[in-house]
N, C-alpha and C positions, 0 to 999 in steps of 0.2 A: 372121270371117275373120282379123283382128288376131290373136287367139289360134293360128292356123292357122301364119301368117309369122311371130310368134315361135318354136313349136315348131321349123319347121326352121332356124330364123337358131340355134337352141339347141341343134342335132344337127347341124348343120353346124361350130360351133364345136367341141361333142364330140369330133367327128371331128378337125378340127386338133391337139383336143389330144392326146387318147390317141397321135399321133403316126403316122400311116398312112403307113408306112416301105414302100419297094421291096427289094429282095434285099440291094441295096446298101447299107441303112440311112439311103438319103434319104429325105425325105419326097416322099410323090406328090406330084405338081402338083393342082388343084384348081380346078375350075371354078366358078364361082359367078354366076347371072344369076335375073332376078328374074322373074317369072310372072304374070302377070293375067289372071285368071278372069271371066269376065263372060256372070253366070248371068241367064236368062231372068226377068222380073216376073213373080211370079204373081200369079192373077185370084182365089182365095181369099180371105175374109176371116172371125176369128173372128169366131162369133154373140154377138150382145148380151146384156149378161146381168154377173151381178157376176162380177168376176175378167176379165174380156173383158181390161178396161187395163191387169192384171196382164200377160198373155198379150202382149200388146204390147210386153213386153220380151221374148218368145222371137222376133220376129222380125226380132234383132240378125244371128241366125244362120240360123234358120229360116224356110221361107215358109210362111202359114197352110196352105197347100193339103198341106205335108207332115206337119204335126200332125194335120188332121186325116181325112188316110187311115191313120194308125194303126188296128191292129188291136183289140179292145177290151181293156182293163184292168182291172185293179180300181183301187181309191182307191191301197192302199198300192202299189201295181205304179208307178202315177203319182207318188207321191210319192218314188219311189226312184229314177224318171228324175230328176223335177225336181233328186232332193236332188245325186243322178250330174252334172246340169248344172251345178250351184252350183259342186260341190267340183272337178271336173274339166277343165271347161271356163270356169267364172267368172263362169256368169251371171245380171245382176245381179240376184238375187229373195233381197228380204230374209228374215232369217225368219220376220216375220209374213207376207208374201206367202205362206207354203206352202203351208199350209193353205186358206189362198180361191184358189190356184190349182188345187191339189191337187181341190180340191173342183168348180171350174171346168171342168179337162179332164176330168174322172171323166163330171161331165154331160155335155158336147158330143160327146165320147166315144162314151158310149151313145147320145145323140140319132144321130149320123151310121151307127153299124152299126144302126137301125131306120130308115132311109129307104133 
């Protein structure tokens, strides 16, 4: 969510800068207030198993319940989320974590679209 409130405190600022001029060359006024979201617990939890603890840092952002109703993947399909989560959003999964997470959702993954 931190990542969330920076992005717009970062395009808000954008905004200021480039200068969002009216007809008249002033700048518009600007509203600025702050927002709290407050999302439901979920009743999910990942299945035990190596890489579980790993997983336990995607629910910085995510709830287990939304991992893992994913559709199925393959390994690399997974591994290109994960690496998408690293570079884009920032989270925190080292690089040896990729590969045993990588390997992690790939199984749970499949275990979930056979039940």
């Amino acid at each position: 969510m931190n990542h969330v409130r920076m992005l717009c405190l970062e395009l808000m600022l954008l905004a200021l800068g480039t200068g969002m001029a009216s007809a008249q060359g002033r700048v518009a006024p600007i509203a600025i207030h702050s927002v709290s979201v407050q999302l439901p617990a979920g009743q999910a939890e990942f299945p035990p198993g190596p890489g579980a603890d790993v997983a336990g840092k995607c629910l910085i952002c995510h709830s287990a319940e939304m991992v893992l109703k994913q559709p199925q993947m393959s390994e690399e399909a997974w591994r290109s989320v994960i690496n998408k989560m690293r570079s884009a959003y920032g989270a925190p999964i080292t690089d040896d974590d990729v590969k045993v997470l990588t390997a992690y959702m790939t199984r749970i993954n499949a275990d979930q679209q056979n039940h």
